[in-house]
Structures are given as C-alpha cells and as structure tokens.
C-alpha positions as CSV (number, residue, x, y, z in Angstrom):
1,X,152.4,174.0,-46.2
2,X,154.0,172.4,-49.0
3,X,153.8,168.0,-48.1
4,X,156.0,165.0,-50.5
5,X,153.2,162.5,-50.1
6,X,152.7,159.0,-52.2
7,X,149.2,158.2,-53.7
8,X,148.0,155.0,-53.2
9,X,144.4,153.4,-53.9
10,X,142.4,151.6,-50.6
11,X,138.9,150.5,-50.1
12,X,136.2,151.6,-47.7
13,X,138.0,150.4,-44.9
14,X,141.0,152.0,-45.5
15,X,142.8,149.1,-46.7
16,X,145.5,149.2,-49.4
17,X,144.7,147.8,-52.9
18,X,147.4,149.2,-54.8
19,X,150.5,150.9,-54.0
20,X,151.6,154.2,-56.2
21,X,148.9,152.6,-59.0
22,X,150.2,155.0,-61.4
23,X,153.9,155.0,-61.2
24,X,153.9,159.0,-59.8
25,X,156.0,158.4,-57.1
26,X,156.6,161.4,-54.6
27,X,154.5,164.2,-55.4
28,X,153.8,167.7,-54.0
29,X,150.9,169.4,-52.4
30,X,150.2,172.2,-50.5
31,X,147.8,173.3,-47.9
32,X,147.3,177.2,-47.5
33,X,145.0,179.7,-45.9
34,X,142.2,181.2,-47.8
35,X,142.0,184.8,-48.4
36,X,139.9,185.9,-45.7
37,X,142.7,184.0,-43.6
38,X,139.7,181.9,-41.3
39,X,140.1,178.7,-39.1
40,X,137.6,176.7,-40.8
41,X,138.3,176.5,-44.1
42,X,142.0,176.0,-46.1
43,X,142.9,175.2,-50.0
44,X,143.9,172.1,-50.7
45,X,146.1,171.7,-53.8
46,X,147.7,168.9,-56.1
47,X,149.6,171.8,-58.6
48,X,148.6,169.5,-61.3
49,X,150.7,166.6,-60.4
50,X,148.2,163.9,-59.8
51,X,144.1,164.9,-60.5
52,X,144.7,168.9,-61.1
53,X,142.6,169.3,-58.1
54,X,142.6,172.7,-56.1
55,X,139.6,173.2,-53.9
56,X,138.4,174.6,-50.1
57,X,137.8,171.8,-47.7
58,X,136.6,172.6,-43.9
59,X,138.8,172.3,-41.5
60,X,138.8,171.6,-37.7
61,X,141.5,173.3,-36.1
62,X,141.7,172.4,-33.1
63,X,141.4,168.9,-33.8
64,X,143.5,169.2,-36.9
65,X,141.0,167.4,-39.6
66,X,139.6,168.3,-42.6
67,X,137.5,166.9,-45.2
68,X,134.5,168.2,-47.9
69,X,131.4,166.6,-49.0
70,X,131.5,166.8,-52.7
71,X,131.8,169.5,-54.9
72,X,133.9,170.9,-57.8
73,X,137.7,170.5,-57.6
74,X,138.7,172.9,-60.5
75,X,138.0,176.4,-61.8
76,X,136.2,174.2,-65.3
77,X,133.8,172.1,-63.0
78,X,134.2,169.0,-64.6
79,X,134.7,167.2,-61.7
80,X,133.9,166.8,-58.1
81,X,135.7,165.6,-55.8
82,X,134.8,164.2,-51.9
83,X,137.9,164.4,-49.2
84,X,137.4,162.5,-46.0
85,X,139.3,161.4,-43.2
86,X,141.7,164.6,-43.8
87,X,144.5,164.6,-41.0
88,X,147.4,166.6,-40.0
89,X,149.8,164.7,-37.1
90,X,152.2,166.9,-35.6
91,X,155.4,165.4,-35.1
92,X,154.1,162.0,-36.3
93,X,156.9,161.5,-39.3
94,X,160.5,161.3,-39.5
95,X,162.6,163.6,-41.9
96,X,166.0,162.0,-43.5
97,X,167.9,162.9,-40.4
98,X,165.8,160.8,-37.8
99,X,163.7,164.2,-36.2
100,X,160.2,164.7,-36.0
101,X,158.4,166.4,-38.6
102,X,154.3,166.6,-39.5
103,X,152.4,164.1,-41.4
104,X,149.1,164.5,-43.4
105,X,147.0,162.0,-44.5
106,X,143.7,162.4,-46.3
107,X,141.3,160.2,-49.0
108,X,139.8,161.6,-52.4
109,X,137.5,160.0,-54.3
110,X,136.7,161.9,-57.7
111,X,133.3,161.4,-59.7
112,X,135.2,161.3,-62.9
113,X,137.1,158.7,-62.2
114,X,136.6,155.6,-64.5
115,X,137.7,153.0,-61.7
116,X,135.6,154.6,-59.0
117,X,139.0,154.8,-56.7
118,X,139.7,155.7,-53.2
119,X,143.2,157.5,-53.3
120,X,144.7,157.7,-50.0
121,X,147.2,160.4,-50.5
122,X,149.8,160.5,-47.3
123,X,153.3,162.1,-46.4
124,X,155.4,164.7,-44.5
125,X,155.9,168.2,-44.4
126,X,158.3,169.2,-47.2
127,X,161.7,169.9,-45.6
128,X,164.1,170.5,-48.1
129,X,166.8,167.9,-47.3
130,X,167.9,165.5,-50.0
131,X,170.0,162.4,-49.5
C-alpha cells in the first residue's frame, strides 16, 4: 500500500514530544509483499523521504501488526533500525470526503540517530483525492 503519514517524535509511552520535528510535512510510504509473497513478513519503505529506510519487518496478519527487533534498514548497513507497535486499522481514518479509509501507525527508533528519537510515523491509505 502506498500511506501519506506525518512523523512526529514521542517517548516510551507513546507520548508526543514534538510535532513534525523536522518541518517534512506529509510524506509517503509504502508497505508491499515480499517476493516469496508470505503472510509473515512485508517491506516497509520511506522511498527516501524521511530516514532512507527500506527493510522486512514480521507481520501478524491476522491481527494486523508488525514490528522488527533491530537490524539493518538499508542495502549499506549503516544503520539499524527497531519498528514496534506496527498497526494497520481498517476503516479507522477518514479520507477528504468524510468515508472510511485504513490507518497505519507504527514507531522507529534508529541507532544512528544523534537524538536517540522515537518517531511515531502515522496516517491513511493514499487515496488520490486532493482538495
């Protein structure tokens, strides 16, 4: 799936410290199948608009989580990168018109970041509408 989500920074409980801390806006990611097409793994991918970060993360299907301990998030290995609390809640957001649409929310953590943040990146399913 391709998601507009906002990045913000929270601490261990989940609570906001700073909103959009770096000015990005809406950005883009996507979720998508791996090659061998399973149901417990999926790609999970910031197309280089916030961290560069593409990696696998586990997934539950049937409960509709994910997450990954930590490990590299890009082909160079110069990072890792920890996802927890990795959601996907059908129906759960609004599109521009008022109707249901999915909602992910998930938190990344990265060892090579300077500030030691907690990102908590959350949105909706990209539907193509503008205003």
């Amino acid at each position: 799936g391709k998601w507009d989500v906002t990045v913000n920074v929270v601490d261990a409980s989940g609570n906001v410290l700073y909103e959009d801390h770096y000015g990005m806006g809406v950005i883009t990611i996507y979720t998508y199948n791996t090659s061998d097409n399973n149901t417990t793994e999926m790609w999970l991918d910031d197309d280089h608009q916030f961290w560069a970060f593409k990696m696998k993360v586990g997934i539950n299907y049937e409960a509709r989580s994910f997450s990954c301990p930590s490990k590299d998030y890009d082909a160079d290995g110069t990072g890792q990168a920890e996802v927890t609390n990795g959601k996907i809640l059908e129906g759960a957001a609004k599109n521009l018109h008022g109707m249901p649409n999915d909602s992910i929310v998930f938190d990344i953590k990265f060892s090579d970041d300077d500030y030691e943040f907690i990102y908590r990146i959350a949105g909706q399913r990209y539907t193509g509408f503008f205003l």
